[in-house]
N, C-alpha and C positions, 0 to 999 in steps of 0.2 A: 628493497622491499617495495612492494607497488599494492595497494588497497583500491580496487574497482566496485564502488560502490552504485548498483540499481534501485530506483525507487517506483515502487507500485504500490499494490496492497501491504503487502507486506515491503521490506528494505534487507536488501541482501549485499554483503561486502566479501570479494572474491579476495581473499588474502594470496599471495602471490611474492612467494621468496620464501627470505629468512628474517624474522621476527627477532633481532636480539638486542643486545642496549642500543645501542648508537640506532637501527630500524626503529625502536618504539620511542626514541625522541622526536624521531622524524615524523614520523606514522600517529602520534599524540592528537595533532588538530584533526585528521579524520576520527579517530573516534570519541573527539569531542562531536563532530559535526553526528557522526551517529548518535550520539546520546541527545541530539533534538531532536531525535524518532522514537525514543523510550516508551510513547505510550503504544508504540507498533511492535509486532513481530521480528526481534531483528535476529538473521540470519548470518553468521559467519562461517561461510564455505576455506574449508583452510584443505580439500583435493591438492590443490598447492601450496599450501605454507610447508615450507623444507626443515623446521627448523620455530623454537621456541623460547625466548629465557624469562628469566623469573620478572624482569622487567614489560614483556609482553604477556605473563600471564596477569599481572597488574593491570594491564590497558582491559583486558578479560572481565577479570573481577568489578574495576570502575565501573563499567559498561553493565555487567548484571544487575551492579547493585542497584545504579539510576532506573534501570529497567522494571528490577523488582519493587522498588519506592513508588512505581506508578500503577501498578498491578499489573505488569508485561511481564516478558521475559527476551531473552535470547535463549538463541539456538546453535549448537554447534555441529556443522555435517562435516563428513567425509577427513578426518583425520588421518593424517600417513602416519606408519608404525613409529616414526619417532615423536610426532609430536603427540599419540597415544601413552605413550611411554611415559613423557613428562607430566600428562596428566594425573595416570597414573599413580605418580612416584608422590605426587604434589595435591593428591586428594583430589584433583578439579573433576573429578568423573562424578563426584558427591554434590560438588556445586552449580555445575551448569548440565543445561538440558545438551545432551551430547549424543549425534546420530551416526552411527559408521556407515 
């Protein structure tokens, strides 16, 4: 799992792999290091996230909530059919702002 994080106006993290336990232990400190951009726009482009578990939708959830505690949000684009699916099955289509 590889997280390519750009910073501008907004802050965009190109998610890039497979997102599962062992990924979101690793992957933990970037998205702490996003949520010291919570008062920004943050963008998680997941075009390549191959893959999702219930322990990366957790890095997910942390991350909105810090976002929404400051009046921000996150952003989710371009999701592949499987990791729409988990969204799906798991409610997150209710919770995060999500753009196909």
């Amino acid at each position: 799992m590889k997280i390519d994080i750009q910073e501008s106006n907004e802050i965009t993290a190109f998610l890039i792999g497979r997102l599962d336990t062992k990924a979101s232990v690793e992957c933990a400190s970037s998205f702490e290091r996003l949520s010291e951009y919570a008062e920004k726009t943050i963008t998680l482009d997941c075009s390549q996230l191959e893959y999702i578990s219930s322990s990366g939708l957790r890095l997910f959830l942390a991350l909105a909530k810090k976002s929404n505690a400051v009046g921000s949000h996150i952003r989710v684009t371009h999701p592949q059919e499987v990791v729409k699916d988990v969204f799906n099955l798991t409610g997150f289509y209710k919770l995060l702002d999500i753009e196909e």
